[in-house]
PyMOL Python script that loads the backbone (N, CA, C, O; Angstrom):
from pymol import cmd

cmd.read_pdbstr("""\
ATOM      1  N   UNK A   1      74.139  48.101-189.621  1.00  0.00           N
ATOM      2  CA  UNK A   1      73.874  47.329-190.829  1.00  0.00           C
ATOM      3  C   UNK A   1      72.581  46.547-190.635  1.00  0.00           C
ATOM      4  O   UNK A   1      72.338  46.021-189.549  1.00  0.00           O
ATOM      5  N   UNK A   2      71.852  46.473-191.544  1.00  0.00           N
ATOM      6  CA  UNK A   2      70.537  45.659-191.589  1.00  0.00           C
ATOM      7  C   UNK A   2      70.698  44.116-191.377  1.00  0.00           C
ATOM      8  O   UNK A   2      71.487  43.369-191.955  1.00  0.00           O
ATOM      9  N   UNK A   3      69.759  43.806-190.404  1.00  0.00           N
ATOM     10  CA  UNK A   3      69.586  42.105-190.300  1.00  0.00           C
ATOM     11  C   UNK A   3      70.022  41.596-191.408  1.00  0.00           C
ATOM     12  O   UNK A   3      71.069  40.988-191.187  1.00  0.00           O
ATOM     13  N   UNK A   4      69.548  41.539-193.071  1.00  0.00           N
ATOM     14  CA  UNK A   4      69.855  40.780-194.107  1.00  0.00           C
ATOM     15  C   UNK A   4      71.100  40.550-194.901  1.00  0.00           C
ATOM     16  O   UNK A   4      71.278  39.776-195.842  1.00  0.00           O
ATOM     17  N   UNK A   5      72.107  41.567-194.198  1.00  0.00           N
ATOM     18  CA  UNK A   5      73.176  42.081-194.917  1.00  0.00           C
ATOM     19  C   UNK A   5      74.401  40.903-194.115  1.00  0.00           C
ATOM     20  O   UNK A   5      74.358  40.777-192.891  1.00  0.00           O
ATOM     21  N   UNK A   6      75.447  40.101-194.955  1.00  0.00           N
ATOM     22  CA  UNK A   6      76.599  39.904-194.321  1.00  0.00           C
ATOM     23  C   UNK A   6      77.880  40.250-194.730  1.00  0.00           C
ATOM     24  O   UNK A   6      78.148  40.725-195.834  1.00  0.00           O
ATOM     25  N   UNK A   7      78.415  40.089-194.130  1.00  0.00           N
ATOM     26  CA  UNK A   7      80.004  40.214-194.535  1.00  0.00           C
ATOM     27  C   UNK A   7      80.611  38.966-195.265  1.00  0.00           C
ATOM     28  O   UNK A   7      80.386  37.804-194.927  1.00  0.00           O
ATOM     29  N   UNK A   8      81.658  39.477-196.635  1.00  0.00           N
ATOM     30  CA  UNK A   8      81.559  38.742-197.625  1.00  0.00           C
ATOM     31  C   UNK A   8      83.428  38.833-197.844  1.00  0.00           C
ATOM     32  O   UNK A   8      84.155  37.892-198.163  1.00  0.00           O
ATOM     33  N   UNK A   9      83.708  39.794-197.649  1.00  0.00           N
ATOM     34  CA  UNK A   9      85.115  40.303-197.071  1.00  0.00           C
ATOM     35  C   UNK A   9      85.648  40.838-196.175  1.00  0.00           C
ATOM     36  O   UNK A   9      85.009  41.773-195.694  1.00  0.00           O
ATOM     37  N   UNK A  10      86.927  40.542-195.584  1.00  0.00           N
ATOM     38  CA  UNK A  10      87.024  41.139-194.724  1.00  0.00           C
ATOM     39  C   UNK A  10      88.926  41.645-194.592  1.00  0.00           C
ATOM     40  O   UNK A  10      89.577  40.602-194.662  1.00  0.00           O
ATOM     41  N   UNK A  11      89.682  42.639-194.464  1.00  0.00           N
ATOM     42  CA  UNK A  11      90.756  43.220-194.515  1.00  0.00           C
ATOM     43  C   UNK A  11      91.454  44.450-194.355  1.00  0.00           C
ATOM     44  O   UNK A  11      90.687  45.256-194.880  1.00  0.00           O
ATOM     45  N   UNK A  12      92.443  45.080-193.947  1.00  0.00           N
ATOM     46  CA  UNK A  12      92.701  45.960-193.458  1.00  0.00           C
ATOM     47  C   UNK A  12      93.612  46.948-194.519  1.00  0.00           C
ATOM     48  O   UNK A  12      94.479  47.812-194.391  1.00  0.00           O
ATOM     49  N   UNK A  13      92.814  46.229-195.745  1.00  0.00           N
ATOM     50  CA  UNK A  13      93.925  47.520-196.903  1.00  0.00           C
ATOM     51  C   UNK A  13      92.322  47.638-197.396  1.00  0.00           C
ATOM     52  O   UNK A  13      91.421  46.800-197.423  1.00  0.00           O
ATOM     53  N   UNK A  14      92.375  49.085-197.781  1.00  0.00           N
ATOM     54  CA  UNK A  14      90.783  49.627-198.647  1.00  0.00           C
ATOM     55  C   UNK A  14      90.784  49.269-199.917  1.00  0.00           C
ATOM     56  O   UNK A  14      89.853  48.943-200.654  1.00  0.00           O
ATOM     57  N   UNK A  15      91.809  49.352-200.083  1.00  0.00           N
ATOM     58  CA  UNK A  15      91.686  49.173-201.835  1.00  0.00           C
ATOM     59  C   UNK A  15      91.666  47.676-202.670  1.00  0.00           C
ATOM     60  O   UNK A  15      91.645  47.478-203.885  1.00  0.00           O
ATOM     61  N   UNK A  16      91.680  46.846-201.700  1.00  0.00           N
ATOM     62  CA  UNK A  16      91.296  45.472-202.140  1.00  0.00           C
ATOM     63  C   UNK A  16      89.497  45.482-202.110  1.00  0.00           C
ATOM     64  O   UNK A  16      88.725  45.128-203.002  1.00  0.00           O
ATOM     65  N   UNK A  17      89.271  45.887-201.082  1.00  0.00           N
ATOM     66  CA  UNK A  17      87.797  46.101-200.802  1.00  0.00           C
ATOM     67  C   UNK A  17      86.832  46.906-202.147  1.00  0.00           C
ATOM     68  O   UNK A  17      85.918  46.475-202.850  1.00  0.00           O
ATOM     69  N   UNK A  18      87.497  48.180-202.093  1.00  0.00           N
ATOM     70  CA  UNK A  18      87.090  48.832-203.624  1.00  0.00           C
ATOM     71  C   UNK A  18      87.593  48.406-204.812  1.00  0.00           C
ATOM     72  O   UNK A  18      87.073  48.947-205.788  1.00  0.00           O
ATOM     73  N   UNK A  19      88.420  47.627-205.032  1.00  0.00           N
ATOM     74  CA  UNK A  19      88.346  46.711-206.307  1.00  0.00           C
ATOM     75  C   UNK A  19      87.234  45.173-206.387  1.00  0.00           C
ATOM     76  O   UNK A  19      86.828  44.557-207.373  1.00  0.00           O
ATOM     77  N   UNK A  20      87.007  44.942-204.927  1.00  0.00           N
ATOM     78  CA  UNK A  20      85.751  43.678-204.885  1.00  0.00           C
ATOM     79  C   UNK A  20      84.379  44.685-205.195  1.00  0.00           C
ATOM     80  O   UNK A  20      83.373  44.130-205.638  1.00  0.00           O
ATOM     81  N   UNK A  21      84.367  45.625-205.042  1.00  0.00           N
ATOM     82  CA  UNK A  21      83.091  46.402-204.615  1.00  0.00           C
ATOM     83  C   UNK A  21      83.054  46.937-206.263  1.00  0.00           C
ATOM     84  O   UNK A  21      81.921  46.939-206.745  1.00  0.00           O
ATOM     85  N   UNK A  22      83.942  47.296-206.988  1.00  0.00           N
ATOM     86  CA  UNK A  22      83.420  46.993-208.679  1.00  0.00           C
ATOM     87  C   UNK A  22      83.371  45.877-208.983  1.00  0.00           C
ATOM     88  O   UNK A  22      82.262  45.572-209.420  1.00  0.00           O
ATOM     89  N   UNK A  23      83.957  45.222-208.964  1.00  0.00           N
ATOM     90  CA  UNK A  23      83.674  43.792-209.788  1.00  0.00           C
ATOM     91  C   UNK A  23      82.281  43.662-209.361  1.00  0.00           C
ATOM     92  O   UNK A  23      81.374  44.105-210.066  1.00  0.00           O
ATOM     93  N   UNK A  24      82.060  43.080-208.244  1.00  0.00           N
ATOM     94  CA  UNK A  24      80.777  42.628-207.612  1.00  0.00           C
ATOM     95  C   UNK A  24      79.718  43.525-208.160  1.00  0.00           C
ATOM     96  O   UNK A  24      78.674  42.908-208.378  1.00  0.00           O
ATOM     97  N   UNK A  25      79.666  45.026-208.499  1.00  0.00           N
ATOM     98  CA  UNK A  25      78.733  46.084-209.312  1.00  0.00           C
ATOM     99  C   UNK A  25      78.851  46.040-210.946  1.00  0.00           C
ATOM    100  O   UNK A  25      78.355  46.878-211.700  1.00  0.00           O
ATOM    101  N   UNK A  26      79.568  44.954-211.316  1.00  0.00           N
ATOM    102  CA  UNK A  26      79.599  45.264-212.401  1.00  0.00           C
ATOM    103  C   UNK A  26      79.320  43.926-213.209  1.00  0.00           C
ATOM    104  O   UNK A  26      79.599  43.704-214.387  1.00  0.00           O
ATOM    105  N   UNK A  27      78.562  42.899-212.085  1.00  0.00           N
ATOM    106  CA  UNK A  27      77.955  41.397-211.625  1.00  0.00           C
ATOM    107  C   UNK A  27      76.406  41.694-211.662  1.00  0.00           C
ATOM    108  O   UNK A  27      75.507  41.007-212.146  1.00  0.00           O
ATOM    109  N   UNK A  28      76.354  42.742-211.104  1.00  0.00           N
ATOM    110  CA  UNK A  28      75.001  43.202-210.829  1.00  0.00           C
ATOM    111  C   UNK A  28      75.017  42.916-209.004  1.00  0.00           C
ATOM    112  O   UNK A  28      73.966  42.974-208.367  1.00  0.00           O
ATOM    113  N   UNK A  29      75.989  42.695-208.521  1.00  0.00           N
ATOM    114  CA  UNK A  29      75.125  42.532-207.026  1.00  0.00           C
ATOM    115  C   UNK A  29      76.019  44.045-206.031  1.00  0.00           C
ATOM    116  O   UNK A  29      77.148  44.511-206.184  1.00  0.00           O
ATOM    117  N   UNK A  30      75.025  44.390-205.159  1.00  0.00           N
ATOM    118  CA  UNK A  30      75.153  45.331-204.735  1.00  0.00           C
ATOM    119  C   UNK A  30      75.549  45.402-203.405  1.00  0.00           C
ATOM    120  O   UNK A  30      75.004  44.635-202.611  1.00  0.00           O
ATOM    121  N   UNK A  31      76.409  46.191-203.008  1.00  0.00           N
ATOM    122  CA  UNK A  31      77.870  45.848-201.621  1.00  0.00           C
ATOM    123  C   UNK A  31      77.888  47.241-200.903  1.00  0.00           C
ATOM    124  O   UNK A  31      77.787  48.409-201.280  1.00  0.00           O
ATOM    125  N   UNK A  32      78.057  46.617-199.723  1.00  0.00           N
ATOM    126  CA  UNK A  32      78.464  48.301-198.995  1.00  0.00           C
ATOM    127  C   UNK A  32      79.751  47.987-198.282  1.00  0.00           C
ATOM    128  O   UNK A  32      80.102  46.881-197.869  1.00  0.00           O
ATOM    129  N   UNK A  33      80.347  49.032-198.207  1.00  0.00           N
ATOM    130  CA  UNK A  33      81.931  49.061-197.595  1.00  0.00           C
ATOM    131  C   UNK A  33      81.580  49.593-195.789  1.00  0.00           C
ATOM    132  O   UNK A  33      80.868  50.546-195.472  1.00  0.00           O
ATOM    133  N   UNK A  34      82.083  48.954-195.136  1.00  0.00           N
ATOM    134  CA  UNK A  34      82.230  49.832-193.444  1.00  0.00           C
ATOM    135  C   UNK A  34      83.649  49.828-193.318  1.00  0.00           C
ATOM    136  O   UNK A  34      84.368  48.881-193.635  1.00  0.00           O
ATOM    137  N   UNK A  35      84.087  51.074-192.776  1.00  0.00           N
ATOM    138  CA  UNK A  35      85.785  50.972-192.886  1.00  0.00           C
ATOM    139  C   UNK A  35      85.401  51.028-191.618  1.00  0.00           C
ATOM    140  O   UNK A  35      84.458  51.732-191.259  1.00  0.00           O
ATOM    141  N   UNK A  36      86.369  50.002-190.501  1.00  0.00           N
ATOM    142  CA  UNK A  36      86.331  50.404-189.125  1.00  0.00           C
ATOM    143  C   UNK A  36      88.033  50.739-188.809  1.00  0.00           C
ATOM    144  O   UNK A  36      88.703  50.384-187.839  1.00  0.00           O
ATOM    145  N   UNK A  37      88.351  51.374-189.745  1.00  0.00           N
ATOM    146  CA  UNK A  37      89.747  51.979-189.150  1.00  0.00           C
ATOM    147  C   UNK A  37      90.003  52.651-187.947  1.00  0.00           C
ATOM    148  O   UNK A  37      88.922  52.566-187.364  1.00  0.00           O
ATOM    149  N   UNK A  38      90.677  53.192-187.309  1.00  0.00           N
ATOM    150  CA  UNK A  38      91.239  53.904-185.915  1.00  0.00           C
ATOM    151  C   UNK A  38      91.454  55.401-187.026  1.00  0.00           C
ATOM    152  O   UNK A  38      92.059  55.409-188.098  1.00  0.00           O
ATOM    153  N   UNK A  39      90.986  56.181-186.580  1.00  0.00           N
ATOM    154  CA  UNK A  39      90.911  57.462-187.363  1.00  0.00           C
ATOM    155  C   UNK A  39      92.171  57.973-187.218  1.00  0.00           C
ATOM    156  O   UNK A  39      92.737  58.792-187.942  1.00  0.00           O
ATOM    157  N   UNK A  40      92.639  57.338-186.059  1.00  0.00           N
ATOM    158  CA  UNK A  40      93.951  58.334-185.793  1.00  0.00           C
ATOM    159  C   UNK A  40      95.480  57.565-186.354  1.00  0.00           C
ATOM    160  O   UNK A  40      96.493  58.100-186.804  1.00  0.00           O
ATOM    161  N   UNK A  41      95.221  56.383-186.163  1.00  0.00           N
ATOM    162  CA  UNK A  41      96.333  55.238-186.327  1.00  0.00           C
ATOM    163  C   UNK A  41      95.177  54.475-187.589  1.00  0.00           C
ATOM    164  O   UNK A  41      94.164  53.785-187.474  1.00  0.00           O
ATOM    165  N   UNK A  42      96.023  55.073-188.893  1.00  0.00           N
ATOM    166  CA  UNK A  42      95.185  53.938-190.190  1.00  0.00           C
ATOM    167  C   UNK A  42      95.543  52.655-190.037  1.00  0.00           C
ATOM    168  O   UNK A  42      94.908  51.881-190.753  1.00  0.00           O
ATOM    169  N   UNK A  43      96.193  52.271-189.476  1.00  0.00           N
ATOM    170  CA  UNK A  43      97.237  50.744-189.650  1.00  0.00           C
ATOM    171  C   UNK A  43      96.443  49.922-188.292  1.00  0.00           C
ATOM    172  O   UNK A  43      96.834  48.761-188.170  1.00  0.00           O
ATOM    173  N   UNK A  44      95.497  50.320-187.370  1.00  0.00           N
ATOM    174  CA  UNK A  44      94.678  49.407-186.573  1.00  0.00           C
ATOM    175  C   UNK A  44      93.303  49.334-187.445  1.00  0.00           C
ATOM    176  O   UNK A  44      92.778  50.306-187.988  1.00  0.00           O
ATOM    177  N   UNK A  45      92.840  48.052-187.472  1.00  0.00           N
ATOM    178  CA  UNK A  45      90.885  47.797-187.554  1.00  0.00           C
ATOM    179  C   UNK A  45      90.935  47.285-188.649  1.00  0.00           C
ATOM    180  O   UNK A  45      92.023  47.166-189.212  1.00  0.00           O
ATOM    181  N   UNK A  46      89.649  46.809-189.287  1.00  0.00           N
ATOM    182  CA  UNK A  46      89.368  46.148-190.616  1.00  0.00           C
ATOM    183  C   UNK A  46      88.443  47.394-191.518  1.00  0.00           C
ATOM    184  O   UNK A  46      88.042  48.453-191.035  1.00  0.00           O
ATOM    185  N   UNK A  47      88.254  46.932-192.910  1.00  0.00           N
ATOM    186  CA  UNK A  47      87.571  47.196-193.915  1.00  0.00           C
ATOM    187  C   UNK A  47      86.408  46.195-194.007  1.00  0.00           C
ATOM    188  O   UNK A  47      86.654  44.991-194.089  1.00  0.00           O
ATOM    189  N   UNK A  48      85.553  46.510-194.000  1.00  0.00           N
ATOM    190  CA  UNK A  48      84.672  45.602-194.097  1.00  0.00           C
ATOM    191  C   UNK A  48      83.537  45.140-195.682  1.00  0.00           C
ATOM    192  O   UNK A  48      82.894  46.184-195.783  1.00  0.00           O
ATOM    193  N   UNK A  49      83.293  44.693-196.237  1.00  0.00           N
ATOM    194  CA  UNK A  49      82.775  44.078-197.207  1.00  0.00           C
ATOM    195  C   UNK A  49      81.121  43.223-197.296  1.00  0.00           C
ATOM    196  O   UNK A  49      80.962  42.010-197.157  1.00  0.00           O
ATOM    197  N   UNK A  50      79.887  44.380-197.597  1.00  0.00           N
ATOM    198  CA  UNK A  50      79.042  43.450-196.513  1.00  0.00           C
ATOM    199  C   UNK A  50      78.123  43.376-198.211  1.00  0.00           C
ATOM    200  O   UNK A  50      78.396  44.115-199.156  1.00  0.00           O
ATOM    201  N   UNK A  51      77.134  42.397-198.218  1.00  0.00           N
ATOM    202  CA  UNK A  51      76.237  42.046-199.146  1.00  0.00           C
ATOM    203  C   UNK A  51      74.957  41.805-198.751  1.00  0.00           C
ATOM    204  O   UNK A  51      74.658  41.925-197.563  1.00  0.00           O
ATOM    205  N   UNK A  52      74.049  41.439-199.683  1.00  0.00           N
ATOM    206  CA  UNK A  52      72.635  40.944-199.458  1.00  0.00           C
ATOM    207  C   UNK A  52      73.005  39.878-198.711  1.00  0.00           C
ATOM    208  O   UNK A  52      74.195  39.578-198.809  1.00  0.00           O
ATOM    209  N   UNK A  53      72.235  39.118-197.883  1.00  0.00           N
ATOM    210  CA  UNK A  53      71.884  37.433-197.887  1.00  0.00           C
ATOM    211  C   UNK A  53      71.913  36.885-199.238  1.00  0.00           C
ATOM    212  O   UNK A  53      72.904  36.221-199.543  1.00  0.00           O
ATOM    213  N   UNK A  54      70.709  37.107-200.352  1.00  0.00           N
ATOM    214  CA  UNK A  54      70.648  36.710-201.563  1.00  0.00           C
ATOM    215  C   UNK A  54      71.690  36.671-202.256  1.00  0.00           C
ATOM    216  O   UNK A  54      71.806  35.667-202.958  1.00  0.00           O
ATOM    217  N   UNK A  55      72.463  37.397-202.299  1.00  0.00           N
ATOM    218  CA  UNK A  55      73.572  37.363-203.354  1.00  0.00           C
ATOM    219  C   UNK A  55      75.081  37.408-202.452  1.00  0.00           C
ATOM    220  O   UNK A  55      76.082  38.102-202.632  1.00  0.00           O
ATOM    221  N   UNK A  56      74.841  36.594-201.651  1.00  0.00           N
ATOM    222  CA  UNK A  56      75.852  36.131-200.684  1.00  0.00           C
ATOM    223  C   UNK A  56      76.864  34.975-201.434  1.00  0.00           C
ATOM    224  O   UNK A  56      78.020  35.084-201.843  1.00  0.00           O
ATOM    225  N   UNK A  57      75.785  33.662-201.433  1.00  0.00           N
ATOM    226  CA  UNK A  57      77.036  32.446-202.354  1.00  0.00           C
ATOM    227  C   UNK A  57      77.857  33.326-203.818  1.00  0.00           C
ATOM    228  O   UNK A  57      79.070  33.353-204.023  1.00  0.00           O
ATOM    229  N   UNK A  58      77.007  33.840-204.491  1.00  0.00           N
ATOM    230  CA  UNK A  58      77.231  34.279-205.784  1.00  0.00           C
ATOM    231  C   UNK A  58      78.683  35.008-205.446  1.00  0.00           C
ATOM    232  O   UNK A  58      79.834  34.743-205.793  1.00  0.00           O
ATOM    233  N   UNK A  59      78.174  35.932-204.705  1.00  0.00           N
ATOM    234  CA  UNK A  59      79.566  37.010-204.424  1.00  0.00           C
ATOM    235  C   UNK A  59      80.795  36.164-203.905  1.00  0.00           C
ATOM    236  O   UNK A  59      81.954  36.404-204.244  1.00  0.00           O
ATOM    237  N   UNK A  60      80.398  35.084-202.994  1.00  0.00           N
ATOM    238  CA  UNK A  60      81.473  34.418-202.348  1.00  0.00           C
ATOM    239  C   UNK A  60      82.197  33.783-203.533  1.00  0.00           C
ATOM    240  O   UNK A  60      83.414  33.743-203.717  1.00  0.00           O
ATOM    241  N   UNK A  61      81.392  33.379-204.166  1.00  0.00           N
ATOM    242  CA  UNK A  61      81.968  32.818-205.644  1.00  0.00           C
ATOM    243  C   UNK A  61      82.856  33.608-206.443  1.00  0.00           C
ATOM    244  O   UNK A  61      83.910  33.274-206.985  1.00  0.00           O
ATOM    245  N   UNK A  62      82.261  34.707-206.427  1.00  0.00           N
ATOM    246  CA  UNK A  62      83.071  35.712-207.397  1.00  0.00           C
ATOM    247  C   UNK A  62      84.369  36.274-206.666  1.00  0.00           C
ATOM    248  O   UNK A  62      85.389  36.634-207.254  1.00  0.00           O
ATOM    249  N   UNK A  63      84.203  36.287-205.537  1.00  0.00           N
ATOM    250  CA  UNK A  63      85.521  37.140-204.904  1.00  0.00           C
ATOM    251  C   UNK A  63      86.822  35.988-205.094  1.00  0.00           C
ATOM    252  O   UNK A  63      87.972  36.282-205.419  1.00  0.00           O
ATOM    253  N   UNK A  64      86.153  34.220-204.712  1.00  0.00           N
ATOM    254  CA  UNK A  64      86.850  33.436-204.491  1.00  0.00           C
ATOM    255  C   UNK A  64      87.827  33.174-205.773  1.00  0.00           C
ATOM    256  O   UNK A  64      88.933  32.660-205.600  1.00  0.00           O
ATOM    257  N   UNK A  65      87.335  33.576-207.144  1.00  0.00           N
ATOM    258  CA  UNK A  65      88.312  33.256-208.291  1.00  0.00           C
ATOM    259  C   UNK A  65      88.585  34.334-208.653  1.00  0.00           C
ATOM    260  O   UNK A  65      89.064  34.567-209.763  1.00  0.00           O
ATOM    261  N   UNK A  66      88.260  35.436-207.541  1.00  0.00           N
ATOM    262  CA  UNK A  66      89.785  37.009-208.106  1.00  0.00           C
ATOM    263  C   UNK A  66      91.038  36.205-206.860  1.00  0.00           C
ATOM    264  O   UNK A  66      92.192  36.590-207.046  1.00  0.00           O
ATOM    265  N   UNK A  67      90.946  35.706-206.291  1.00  0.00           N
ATOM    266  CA  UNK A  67      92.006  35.500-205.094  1.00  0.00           C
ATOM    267  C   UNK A  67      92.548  34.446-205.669  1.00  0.00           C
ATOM    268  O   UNK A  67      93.481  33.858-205.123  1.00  0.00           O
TER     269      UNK A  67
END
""", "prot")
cmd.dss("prot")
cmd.show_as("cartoon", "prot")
cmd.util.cbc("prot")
cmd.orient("prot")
């Protein structure tokens, strides 16, 4: 992942992740998913949730009043 990019979520079910990852695209700010699952065992590792720097507070904002 690029220096500018952080993590904005973080959890071990995908599909919370791909429901932040529309909302947040449909905000205008733009997200990448890293699944670090265990390929073999789905139920070890996280999903990861990463953003700009720039549109870091914004997103934190937005995720914070879907939760």
């Amino acid at each position: 992942m690029e220096k500018d990019w952080s993590v904005v979520y973080k959890t071990a079910n995908q599909y919370e992740v791909d429901i932040l990852q529309g909302m947040l695209r449909e905000n205008g700010i733009e997200s990448v998913i890293i699944n670090q699952k265990d390929s073999a065992y789905m139920s070890f590792g996280n999903t990861f949730l990463y953003v700009h720097n720039n549109d870091f507070p914004r997103a934190q904002e937005l995720i914070e009043n879907v939760e």
